[in-house]
N, C-alpha and C positions, 0 to 999 in steps of 0.2 A: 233914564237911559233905556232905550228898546232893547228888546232881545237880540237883534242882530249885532247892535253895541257891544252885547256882553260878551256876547262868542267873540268877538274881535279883541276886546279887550284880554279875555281867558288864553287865545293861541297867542297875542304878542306874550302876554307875562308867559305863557306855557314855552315856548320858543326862545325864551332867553335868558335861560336860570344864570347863566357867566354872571352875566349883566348885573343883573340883580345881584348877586353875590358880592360883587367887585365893589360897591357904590361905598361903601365906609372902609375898605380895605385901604393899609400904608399907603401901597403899594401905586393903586388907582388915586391915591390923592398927591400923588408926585413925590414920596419918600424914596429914599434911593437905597437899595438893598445891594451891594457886593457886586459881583461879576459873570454871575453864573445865568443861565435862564430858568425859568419855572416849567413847571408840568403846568396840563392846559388849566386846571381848576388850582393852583400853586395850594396843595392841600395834602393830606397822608397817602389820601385817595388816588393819587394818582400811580401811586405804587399800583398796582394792577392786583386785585383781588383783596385789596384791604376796606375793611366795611368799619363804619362807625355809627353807634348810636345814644340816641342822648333819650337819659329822663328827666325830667323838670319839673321839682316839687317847689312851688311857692300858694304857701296858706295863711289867710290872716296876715297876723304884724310880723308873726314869729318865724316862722318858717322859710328859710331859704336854701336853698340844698337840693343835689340830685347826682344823677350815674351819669357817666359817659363808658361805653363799652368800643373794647378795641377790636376783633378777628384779623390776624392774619390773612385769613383764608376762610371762604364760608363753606369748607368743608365740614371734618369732624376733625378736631384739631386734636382730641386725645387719640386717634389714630395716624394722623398723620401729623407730626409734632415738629416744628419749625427751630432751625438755629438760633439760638439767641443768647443776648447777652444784659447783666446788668452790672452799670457804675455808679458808683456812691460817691457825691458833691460833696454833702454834709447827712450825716445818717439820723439827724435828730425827725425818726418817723418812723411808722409802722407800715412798712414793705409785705405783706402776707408773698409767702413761696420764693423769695430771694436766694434763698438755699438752695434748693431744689436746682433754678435754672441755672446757678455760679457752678455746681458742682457737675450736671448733666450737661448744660449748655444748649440746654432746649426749650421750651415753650409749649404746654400741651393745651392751652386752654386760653378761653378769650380772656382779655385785659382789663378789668376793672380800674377805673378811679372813681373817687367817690370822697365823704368826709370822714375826718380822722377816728369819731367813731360809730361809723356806718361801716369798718370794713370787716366784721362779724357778720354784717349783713347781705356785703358782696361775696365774702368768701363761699356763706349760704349758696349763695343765688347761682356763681357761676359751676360748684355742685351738683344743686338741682337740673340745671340748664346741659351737664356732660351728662350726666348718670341717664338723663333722658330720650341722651341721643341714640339712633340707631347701630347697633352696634357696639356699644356699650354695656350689655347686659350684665355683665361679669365684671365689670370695672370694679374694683372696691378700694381704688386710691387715686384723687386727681389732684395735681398739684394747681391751686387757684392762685392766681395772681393779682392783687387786688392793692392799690396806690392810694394813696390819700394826702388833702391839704387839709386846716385844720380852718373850718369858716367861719368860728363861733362868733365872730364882731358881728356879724349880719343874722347868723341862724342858732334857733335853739339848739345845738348842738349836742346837750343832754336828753334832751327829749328821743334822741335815736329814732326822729322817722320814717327812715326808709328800711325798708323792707324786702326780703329777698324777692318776691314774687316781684316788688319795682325792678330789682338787680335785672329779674331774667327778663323783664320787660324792654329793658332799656339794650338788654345782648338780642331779642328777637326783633326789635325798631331799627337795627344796623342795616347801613345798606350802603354801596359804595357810590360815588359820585359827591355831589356839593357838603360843605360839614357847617354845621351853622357854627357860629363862633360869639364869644362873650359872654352874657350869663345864661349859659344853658347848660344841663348835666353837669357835672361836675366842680364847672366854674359857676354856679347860680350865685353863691354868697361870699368868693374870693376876692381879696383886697391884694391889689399889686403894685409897688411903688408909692401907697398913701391913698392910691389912687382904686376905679372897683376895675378889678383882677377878670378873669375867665377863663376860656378856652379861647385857643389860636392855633392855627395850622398854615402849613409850606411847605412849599420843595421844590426841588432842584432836580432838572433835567443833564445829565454831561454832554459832549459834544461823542459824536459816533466815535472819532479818536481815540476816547478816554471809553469807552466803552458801553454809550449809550443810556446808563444806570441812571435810575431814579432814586432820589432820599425824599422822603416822604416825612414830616417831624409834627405832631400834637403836644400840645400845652399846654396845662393845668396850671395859672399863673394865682401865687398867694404867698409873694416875698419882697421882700423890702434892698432897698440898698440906692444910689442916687441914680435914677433912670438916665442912659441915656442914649437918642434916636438919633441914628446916622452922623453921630460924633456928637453931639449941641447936649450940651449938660442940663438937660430939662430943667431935673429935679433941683439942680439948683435956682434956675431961673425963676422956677415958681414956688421955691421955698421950699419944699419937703425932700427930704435928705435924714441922714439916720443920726445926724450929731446937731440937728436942729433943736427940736427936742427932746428926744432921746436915743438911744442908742439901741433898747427894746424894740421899736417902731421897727428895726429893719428885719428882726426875724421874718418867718412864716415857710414856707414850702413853695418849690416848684415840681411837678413829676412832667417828666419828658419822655416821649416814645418815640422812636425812631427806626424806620422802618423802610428797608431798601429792595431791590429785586437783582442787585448784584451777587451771585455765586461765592458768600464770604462765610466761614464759620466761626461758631463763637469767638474765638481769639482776637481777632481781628471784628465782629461787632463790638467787644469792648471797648477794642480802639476808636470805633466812630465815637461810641456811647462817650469816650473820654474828652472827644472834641464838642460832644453838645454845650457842656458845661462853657468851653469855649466861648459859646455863641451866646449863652448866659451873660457873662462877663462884658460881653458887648455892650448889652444892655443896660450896666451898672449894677447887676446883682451880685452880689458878695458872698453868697451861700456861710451867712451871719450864725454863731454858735446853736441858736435856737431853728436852723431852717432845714426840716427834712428835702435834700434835694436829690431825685433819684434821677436814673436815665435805664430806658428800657431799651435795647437795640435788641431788632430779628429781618431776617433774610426772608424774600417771600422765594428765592428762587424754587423750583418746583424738583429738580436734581439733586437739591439738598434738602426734601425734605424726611423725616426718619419714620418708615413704619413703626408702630409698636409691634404687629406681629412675627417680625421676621424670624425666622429659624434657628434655633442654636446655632452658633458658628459660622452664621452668613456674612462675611464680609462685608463691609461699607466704602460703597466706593463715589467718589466725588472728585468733579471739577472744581476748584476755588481761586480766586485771586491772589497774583504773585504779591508781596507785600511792596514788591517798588508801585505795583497797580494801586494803590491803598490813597494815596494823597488826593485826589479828585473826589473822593468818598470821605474826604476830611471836608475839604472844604465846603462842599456841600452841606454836611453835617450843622458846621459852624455857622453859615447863609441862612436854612431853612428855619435852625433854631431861634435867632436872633429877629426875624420877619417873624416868625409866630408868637414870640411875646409880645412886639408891637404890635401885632393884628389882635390879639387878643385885647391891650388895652383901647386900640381904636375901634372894636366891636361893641363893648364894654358899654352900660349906659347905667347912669346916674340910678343906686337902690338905696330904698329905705327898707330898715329890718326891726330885730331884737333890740328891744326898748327905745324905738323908735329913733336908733343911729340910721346915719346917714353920710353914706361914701356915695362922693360927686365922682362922675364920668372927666377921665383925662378932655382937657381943655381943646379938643383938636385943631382948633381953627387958631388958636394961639401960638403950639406946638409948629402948626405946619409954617406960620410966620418967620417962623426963626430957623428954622428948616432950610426953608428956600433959597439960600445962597447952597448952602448944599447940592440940591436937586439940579439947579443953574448950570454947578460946574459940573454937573455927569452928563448932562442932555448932549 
């Protein structure tokens, strides 16, 4: 290929990241997701000002694992500290700072996931990563927030190798627009429905009506239970189900974050956060005795969000949504999260790891076969 090829080639791929993104996406393969519409990139990111970044450790046989970091806002978020909310599916998990935001209702600091125990190593990192920022000088308590699934089928999971310095790597690689999805950060070595697990993202746009709002919802898929897409019982179809061969198999973890730019406070984020789990269930997850399943919800609105320096006795004053306002911001909730765990397993490709196990990539072309009466009666 000449050089003049290549530049040609470089501006088509440079000119049409959508494209490119969309090609293994449910969505773009004729899955039929709910009622609502998407944002343009149907991703967290379209929340307006939410930045994501992934780190991606894969070494050798052993090693499969890494970070995905969330901002709110790529300001300094332990000064200016975001609404939010957390709900508990099923609590069997180590949640770093759940306290903190249940009792404040706030969010000072970017959002770690990562693996179950690597999160001594996020909590490190997104530490390092405040205390560093400008403005910060005098800080001497940051509440870190930091999620976790537990990957060890695929990764040496005792070996703890990641590291705070990756932590802060994977929070300064954030950046808003397209979010890669499947085994990258987070999701590098998760197992979902039998099937290899990831990262997925969605959202939903409202109609002007309803007030124009975005939900914006990320993935970290690594739980079991009978999968199933746009109604069609997969998991049965292709045999793996939790009472096939065992009833252990359905454990594992989901963490969900969810993230909107409608003018709502903690209260009423736990209520979205209560319908992700919704969107879960869609899917056929069961949030099974063993499965840490969390849900992150925060507001990007910028009217709600809280200084830390304000003045003794300065009053707080905010606009918010009426709670009959509420239901459009449910369902949404419930759409974006149920499309992101399927984009997640239709992201997802076939890995070999730790002791040279081997989790096959969901069947797509199988999947979408049986699908298609589905997709038929929505067109």
């Amino acid at each position: 290929m000449n050089k003049k090829n290549w530049i040609t080639l470089f501006l088509l791929l440079w000119s049409a990241p959508s494209w490119l993104f969309a090609q293994n996406r449910a969505r773009e393969l004729g899955v039929p997701f709910g009622v609502l519409p998407t944002g343009k990139l149907n991703a967290i990111t379209d929340v307006s000002g939410v930045k994501v970044g992934h780190l991606t450790k894969i070494e050798g046989e052993q090693v499969r694992t890494g970070v995905t970091a969330i901002l709110p806002h790529g300001g300094n978020l332990f000064q200016e500290k975001v609404p939010a909310a957390i709900f508990v599916g099923n609590g069997f998990g180590k949640l770093a700072g759940v306290t903190q935001v249940q009792e404040l209702g706030t969010i000072e600091s970017p959002i770690i996931l990562t693996n179950t125990l690597s999160v001594a190593a996020g909590i490190e990192g997104v530490l390092r990563y405040s205390l560093s920022q400008e403005g910060n000088q005098s800080v001497q308590s940051v509440n870190a927030v930091v999620g976790e699934t537990n990957d060890g089928y695929l990764n040496d999971i005792r070996g703890m190798h990641l590291s705070s310095e990756e932590v802060m790597k994977a929070i300064l690689s954030s950046q808003e627009g397209i979010v890669q999805e499947g085994n990258v950060g987070a999701g590098t070595g998760t197992v979902c429905f039998g099937w290899k697990g990831g990262i997925g993202t969605a959202s939903r746009k409202l109609p002007e009506s309803m007030g124009g709002y975005t939900v914006g919802v990320l993935v970290q898929t690594n739980f079991g239970g009978n999968l199933q897409i746009a109604g069609v019982p997969v998991g049965q179809k292709l045999g793996k189900y939790p009472f096939k061969d065992a009833l252990e198999k359905s454990d594992g973890s989901c963490m969900i974050i969810v993230a909107t730019d409608a003018p709502v406070l903690d209260r009423n984020l736990e209520r979205i956060a209560q319908r992700a789990m919704m969107g879960l269930a869609k899917t056929g997850g069961i949030a099974s005795n063993g499965s840490g399943d969390y849900v992150i919800a925060f507001s990007t609105a910028e009217g709600l969000r809280i200084a830390h320096n304000l003045p003794s006795g300065t009053l707080q004053r905010s606009s918010t949504l009426r709670n009959d306002d509420m239901t459009g911001l449910f369902l949404a909730t419930i759409e974006a999260t149920e499309e992101a765990i399927v984009n997640s397993l239709f992201a997802a490709e076939t890995m070999t790891g730790k002791e040279g196990r081997k989790i096959e990539a969901l069947p797509k072309q199988q999947v979408l076969e049986w699908i298609k009466p589905a997709y038929d009666l929505q067109k």
